[in-house]
N, C-alpha and C positions, 0 to 999 in steps of 0.2 A: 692232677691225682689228689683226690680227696684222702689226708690220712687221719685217725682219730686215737691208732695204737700202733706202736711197735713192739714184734714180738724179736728181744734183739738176740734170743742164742733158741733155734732148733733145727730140726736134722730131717727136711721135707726130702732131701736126695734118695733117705733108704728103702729097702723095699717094704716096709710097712707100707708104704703110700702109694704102692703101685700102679691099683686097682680104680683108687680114686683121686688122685693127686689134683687132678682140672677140676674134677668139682668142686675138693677143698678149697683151692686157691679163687676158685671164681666167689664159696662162702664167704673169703677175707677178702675180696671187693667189694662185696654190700655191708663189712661191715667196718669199713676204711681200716683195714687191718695191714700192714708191711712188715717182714721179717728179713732177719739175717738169716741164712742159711750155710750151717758153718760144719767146716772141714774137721775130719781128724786124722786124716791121712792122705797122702796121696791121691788116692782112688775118688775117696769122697769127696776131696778137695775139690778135684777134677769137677765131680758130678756136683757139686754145688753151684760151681762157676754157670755151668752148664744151663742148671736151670735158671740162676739171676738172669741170663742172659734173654732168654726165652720171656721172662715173665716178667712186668714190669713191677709187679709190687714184690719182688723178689732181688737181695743185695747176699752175697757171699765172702765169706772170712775164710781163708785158709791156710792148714799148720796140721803139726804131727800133736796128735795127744801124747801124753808122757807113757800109758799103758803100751804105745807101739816103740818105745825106749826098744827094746829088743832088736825090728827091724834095722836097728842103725847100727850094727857091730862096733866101730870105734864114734862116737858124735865130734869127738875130737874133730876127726877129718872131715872134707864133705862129704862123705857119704851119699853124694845126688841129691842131699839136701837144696843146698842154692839153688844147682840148677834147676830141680823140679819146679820148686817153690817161688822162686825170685821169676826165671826168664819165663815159664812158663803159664805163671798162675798171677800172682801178689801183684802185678802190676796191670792188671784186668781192670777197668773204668769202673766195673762193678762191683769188686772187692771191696770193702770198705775195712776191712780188720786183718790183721794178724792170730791165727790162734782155729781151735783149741788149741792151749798147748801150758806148761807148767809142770805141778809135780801132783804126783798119787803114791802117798806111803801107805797106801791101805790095805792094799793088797800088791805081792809080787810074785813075777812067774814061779808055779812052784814046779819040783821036782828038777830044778835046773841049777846043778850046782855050781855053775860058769855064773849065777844072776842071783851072787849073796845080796842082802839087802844095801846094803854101805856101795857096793859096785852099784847096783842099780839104780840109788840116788844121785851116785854124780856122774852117773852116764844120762839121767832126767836133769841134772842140773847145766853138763855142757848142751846140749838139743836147747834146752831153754834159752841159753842165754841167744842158741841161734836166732830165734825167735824176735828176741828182744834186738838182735843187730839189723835184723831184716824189717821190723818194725819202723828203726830208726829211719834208716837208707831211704825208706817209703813214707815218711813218715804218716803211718796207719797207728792207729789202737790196737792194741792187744785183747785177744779176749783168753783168760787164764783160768785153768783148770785149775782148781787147789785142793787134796785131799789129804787128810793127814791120818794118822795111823791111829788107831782107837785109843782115844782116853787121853789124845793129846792135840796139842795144834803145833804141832813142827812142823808142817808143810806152811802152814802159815806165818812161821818164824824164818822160815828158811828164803821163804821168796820175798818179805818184808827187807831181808840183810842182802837179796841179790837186788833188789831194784833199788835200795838206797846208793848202792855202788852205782847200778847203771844210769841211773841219775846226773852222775857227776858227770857222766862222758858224753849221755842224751839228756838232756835238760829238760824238751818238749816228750821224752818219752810219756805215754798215757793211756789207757784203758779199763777194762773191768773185771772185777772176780767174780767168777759166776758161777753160781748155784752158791752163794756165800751161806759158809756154816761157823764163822767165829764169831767172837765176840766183839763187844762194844769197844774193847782196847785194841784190837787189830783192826776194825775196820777204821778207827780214828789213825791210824798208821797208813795204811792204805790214802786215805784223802787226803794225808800231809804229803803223799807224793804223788798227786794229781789222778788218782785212780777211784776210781767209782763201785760200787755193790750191787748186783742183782740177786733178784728172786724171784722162784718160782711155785706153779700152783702147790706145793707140800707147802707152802703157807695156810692152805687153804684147812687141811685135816688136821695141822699139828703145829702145838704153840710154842716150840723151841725155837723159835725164831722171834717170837712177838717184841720182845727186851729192844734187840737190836731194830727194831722196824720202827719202833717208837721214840728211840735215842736219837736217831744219827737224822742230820741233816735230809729233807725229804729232796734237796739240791746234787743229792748222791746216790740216790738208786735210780736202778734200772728195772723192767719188767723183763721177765723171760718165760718160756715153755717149757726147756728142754725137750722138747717133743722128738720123739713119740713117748720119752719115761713120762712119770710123775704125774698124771692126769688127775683133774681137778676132784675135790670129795664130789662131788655131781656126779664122776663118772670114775670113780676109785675103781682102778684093775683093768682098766679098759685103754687102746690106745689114746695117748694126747696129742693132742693140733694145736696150732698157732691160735686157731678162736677162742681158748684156754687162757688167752693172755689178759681179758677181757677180766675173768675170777682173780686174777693176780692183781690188779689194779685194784678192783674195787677191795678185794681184802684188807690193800696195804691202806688203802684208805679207810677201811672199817677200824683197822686196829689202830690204826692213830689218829683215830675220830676225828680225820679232816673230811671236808665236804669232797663228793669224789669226783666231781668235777675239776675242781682246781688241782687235785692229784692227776688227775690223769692228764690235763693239759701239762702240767710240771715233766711227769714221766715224760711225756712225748719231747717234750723240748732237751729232756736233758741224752734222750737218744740220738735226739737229731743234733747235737753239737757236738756229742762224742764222734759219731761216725758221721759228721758232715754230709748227711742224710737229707 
């Protein structure tokens, strides 16, 4: 199997892709295209595995995002965490990651006075560290949601001080933040503890990312879609695909005026050693 990109975080399971999903996926074999196809719950989990399984240029990651914090009444307990997750899913030949999964202080349930914001970050912070045991035990990658609440980066301070701890206990723990929106000081925290940065095509329309794309080690990013959000300025407002990852390369490579060839071979290598791809 000829690869040339990996698209390492989108969401081919939902039904945006219903209608045409074969023909997408046959587009990303002419154009040696591979993605992860990653979970955020349960359900999607499932149907991601599903299609890795089906499809060859198709690997699946799965995990509760922290937005479905709610589903888990106490995360303390299992809550059908493990068992979904562990016996049924995570140990799939196909999986390659752990995740979504992290924290989103961005927004929280509202009109629910049971889910104050203080409760609902360390009900996000027990699920997470689930995450992070279950990563270990498998030893997989993580792939982390991180959102932080406007005008600040506490989700990025908050999971910086959980994985320095889990560190101690998992040495080899390792993965990526995806869809990274911090700065040059956290993502230098992030790679002192063996984790890596993607991004996606809103590189493409908008330059609050340029700084960090230019600073940081080109040995540390990753490409991604997020697909079906975020689709490239080409096709602003419109569903995104995996072929979108293709804009995301060559961008990171425009803005830090490397040849985009030797970016895009770098990208692929450093996906394929994260998730032993």
């Amino acid at each position: 199997m000829n690869v040339r990109y990996i698209d390492t975080h989108c969401h081919l399971q939902l039904g945006q892709y219903e209608h045409d999903r074969e023909e997408l996926i046959e587009k990303m074999r002419a154009e040696d295209i591979i993605a992860i196809v990653v979970g955020d719950d349960y359900e999607s989990s499932q149907m991601a595995v599903a299609l890795a399984e089906k499809h060859e240029r198709l690997f699946a990651s799965v995990g509760v995002h922290p937005d479905h914090v709610k589903d888990f009444v106490n995360p303390s307990s299992d809550d059908g965490f493990t068992k979904s997750i562990i016996h049924e899913l995570a140990k799939h030949p196909k999986v390659v990651a752990i995740g979504e999964c992290g924290f989103d202080f961005y927004r929280f349930p509202a009109n629910e006075a049971t889910y104050s914001a203080e409760a609902t970050k360390a009900k996000q912070k027990e699920l997470f560290k689930k995450h992070i045991a279950l990563a270990a035990v498998l030893d997989k990658p993580l792939i982390i949601h991180a959102r932080s609440s406007k005008g600040t980066s506490d989700a990025y301070q908050d999971l910086i001080e959980i994985l320095k701890e889990a560190k101690k206990e998992y040495p080899n723990l390792r993965g990526v933040i995806h869809f990274f929106a911090g700065g040059v000081a956290e993502a230098k925290e992030f790679f002192a503890l063996g984790f890596s940065i993607s991004f996606t095509a809103v590189i493409t329309f908008s330059h609050d990312y340029d700084a960090v794309i230019r600073a940081v080690p080109l040995a540390n990013i990753l490409s991604e879609t997020d697909a079906p959000y975020v689709a490239p300025a080409s096709r602003r407002g419109q569903r995104n695909d995996p072929l979108a990852v293709i804009d995301v390369v060559n961008k990171i490579a425009e803005i830090r005026g490397e040849d985009p060839e030797l970016v895009r071979q770098t990208l692929l290598a450093n996906a394929k050693r994260l998730f032993v791809i």
